[in-house]
DOBAVO-189022 format. One record per residue (C-alpha): residue in three letters; x, y, z. Coordinates in steps of 0.25 Angstrom, whole numbers, plus 5000, padded with zeros to 4 digits. Layout:
BEGIN
ALAXYZ...
This chain:
BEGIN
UNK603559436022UNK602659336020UNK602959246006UNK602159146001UNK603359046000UNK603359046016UNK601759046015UNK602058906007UNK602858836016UNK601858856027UNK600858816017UNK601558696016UNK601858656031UNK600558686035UNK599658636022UNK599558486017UNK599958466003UNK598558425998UNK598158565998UNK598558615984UNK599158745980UNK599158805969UNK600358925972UNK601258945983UNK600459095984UNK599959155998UNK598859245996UNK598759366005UNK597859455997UNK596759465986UNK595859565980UNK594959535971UNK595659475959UNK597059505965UNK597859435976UNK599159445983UNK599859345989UNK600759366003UNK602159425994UNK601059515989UNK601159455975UNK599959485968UNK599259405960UNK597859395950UNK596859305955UNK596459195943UNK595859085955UNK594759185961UNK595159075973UNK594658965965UNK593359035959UNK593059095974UNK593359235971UNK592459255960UNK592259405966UNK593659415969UNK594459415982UNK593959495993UNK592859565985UNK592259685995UNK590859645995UNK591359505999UNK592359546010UNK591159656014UNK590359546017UNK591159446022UNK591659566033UNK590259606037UNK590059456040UNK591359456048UNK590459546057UNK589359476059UNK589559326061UNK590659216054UNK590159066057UNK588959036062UNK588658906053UNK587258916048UNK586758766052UNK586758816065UNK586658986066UNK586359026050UNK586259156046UNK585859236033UNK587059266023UNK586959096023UNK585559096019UNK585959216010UNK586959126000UNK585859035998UNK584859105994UNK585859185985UNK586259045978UNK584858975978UNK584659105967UNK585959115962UNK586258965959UNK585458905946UNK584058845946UNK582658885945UNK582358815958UNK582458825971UNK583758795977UNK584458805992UNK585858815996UNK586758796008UNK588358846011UNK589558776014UNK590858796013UNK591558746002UNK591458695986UNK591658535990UNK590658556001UNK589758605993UNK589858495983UNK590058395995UNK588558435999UNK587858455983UNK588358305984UNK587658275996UNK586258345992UNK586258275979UNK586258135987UNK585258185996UNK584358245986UNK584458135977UNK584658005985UNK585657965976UNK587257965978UNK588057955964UNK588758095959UNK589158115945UNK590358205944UNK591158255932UNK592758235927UNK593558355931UNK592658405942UNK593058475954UNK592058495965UNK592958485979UNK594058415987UNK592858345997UNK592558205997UNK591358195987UNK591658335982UNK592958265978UNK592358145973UNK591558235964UNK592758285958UNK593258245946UNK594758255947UNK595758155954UNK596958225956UNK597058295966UNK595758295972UNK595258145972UNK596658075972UNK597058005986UNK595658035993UNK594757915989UNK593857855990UNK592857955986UNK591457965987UNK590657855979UNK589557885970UNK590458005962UNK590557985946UNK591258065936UNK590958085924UNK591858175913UNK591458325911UNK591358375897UNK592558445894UNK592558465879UNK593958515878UNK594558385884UNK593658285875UNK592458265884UNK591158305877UNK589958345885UNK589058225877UNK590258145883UNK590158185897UNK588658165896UNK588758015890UNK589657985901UNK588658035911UNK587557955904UNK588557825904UNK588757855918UNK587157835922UNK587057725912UNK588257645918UNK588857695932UNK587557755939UNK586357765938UNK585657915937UNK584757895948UNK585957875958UNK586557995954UNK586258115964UNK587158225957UNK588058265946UNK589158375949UNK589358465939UNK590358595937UNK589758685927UNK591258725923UNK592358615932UNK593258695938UNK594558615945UNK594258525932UNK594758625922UNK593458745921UNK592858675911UNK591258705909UNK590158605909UNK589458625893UNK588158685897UNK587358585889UNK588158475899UNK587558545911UNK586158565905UNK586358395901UNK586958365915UNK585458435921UNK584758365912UNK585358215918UNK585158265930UNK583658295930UNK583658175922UNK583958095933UNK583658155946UNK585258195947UNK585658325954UNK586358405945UNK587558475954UNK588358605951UNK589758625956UNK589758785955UNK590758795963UNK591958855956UNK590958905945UNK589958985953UNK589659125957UNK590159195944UNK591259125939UNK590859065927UNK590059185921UNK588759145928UNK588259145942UNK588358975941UNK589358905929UNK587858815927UNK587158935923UNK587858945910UNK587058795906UNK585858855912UNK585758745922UNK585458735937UNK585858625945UNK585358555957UNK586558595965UNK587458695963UNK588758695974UNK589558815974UNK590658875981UNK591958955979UNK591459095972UNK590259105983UNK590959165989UNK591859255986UNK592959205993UNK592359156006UNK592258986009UNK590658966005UNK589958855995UNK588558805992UNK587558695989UNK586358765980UNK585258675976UNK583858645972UNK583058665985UNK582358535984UNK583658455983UNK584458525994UNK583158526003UNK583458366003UNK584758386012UNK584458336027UNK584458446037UNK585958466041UNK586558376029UNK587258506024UNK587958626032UNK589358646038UNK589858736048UNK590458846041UNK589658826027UNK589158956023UNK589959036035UNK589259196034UNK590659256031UNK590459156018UNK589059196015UNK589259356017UNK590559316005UNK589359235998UNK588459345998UNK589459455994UNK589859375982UNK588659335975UNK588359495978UNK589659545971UNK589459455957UNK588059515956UNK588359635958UNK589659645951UNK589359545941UNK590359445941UNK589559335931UNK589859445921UNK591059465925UNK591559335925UNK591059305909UNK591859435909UNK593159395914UNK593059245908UNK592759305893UNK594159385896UNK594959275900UNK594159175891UNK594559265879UNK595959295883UNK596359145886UNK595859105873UNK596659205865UNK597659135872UNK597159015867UNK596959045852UNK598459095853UNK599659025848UNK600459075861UNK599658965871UNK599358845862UNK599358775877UNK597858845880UNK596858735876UNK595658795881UNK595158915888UNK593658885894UNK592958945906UNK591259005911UNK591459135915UNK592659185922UNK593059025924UNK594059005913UNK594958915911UNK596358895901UNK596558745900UNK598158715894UNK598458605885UNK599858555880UNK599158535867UNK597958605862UNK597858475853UNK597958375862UNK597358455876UNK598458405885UNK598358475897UNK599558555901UNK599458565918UNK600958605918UNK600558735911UNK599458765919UNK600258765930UNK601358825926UNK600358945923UNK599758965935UNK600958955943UNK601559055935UNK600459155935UNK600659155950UNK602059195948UNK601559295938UNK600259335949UNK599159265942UNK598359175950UNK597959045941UNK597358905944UNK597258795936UNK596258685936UNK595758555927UNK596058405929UNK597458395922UNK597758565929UNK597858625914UNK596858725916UNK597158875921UNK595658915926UNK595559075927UNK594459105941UNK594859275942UNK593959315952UNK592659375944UNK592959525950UNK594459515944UNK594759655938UNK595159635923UNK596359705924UNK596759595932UNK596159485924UNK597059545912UNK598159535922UNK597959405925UNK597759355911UNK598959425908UNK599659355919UNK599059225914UNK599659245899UNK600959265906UNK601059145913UNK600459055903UNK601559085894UNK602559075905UNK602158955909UNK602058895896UNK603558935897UNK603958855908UNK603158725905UNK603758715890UNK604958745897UNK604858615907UNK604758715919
């Protein structure tokens, strides 16, 4: 019988270190909301893959899809022999993504080489090369995708140098003290001291950060940050990449500050389990990209765009932005009942768009000292207990809630359940000096 400790150690013969792992589980089968790892264990999925399976695992409109393609043709790539489904998946986001203008797109493979070529159409369309990038950002593991990030440890630490011409400034998180007027003086400080606005080609922004802790963008902040940018002739870039296609109660997280920006990168939820990502802008900036300065071999692969084409069907069709403000007011409303109780005094905040919600825990509400231990003590001990949870922010002392958007709420009580359990369970062993 296969187990998943046998599984490990040829994990860790055959894998470098560098890889993280989250648990020392081996997946064999999912359905929907559910999965089952290679002892048969089974398991609530809380991840969705990281945001990916926003229309849950194998949906049967995406494996339909996927398998009719399988019949037809695989790879081609589409610099040299393209083919409809491709053009199809742009033309579905040039209406889908924000903006009153016209906008085009093209596919790649991943989030970071989505932000890696938003990055190079900024400085091509502009003729500038500074960046502005914000505290606690996540936007890839790439070199400038990387640079953009705003988190050290363990994304930055060890590989410089990084790319010059990349400035952070801090993101307004009013739970931790930083107010949006404060995040907007620094900006202002910024051009007035460090660089000038008219070297400036882009800021990268994440309507909600997601690896930073799930903490939204104010709207006005957003509508401000459009303003600077038209200002100065600044492209104003959207990392949709873990908020898109549903999640945050919304097609886009920006539509909830009514604001469009001039690039919008997404990935991950597009689709529906299969590697595909895209660069959507205004048609006149990415019209400015030399003939062959973007493409890749496998970018927008037609078993991809078949997946593509099948998701953005299904949350239409089944309509999954309302689902997801559904399934994010019932978490939203159980975890602050937990919250108000005496039972979890160590719940300090409990914030999220949509079906994007996050618990953040603190050793001290007073203070907001963050408590990683526990956070970590929980999602291991939901595994045990067949929940599957992942944490997230700078200091690891947020537990972020990503059910796929299709998660049957008899399992979304069962998760929650889980969840309650392990959280006090867990709360157990820390006190303890387990």
């Amino acid at each position: 019988m296969s187990t998943n400790a046998a599984f490990t150690a040829r994990r860790a013969a055959a894998i470098p270190a560098g890889l993280s792992k989250h648990l020392d589980v081996y997946i064999e089968k999912a359905e929907n909301a559910e999965l089952w790892d290679v002892e048969g264990k089974r398991y609530i999925d809380f991840a969705a893959g990281i945001a990916v399976n926003n229309t849950g695992h194998r949906h049967p409109k995406v494996v339909e899809r996927v398998r009719n393609q399988l019949d037809k043709v695989t790879h081609t790539s589409f610099q040299t022999t393209p083919y409809i489904d491709y053009v199809a998946v742009c033309e579905k986001l040039n209406d889908l993504v924000p903006g009153d203008f016209p906008k085009k797109t093209f596919l790649v493979s991943t989030g970071a080489e989505a932000i890696e070529n938003a990055a190079k159409i900024a400085r091509a369309a502009t003729g500038r090369s500074a960046f502005v990038a914000f505290s606690g950002a996540f936007h890839g593991r790439t070199l400038m995708a990387m640079t953009l990030t705003g988190k050290t440890a363990p994304y930055k630490a060890g590989f410089g140098p990084l790319v010059p011409d990349v400035f952070h400034l801090p993101f307004p998180i009013p739970y931790h003290g930083i107010s949006e007027q404060e995040s907007l003086t620094a900006l202002d400080r910024f051009f007035r001291s460090e660089v000038d606005p008219t070297r400036v080609a882009g800021i990268f922004v994440e309507p909600v950060q997601g690896e930073g802790g799930f903490y939204p963008a104010p709207v006005t902040f957003l509508r401000t940050l459009r303003e600077i940018c038209d200002k100065h002739g600044i492209l104003l870039i959207a990392d949709e990449i873990q908020t898109g296609f549903a999640r945050t109660g919304k097609m886009f997280a920006m539509e909830h500050a009514g604001v469009a920006a001039d690039i919008v990168t997404m990935a991950k939820g597009l689709g529906g389990g299969f590697p595909i990502a895209a660069v959507t802008g205004r048609a006149d900036i990415m019209d400015k990209i030399p003939m062959g300065g973007v493409g890749s071999t496998f970018a927008g692969n037609p078993l991809s765009c078949a997946a593509s084409l099948a998701v953005m069907e299904i949350i239409e069709d089944e309509k999954l932005i309302d689902r997801a403000n559904e399934v994010g007011s019932r978490l939203k409303a159980v975890f602050e009942d937990w919250q108000e109780g005496n039972e979890f005094a160590c719940i300090g905040d409990v914030r999220g768009l949509g079906a994007m919600v996050a618990i953040e825990f603190v050793r001290d509400r007073e203070t907001r000292q963050p408590w990683p231990e526990l956070v970590k003590a929980i999602t291991h001990t939901a595994a045990e207990k067949g929940l599957l949870l992942l944490s997230c922010g700078v200091h690891g002392n947020v537990v972020r809630v990503l059910t796929p958007l299709t998660i049957p709420f008899e399992h979304l009580d069962e998760g929650v359940a889980i969840l309650k359990d392990s959280l006090r369970a867990a709360l157990e062993k820390v006190e303890a000096g387990q």
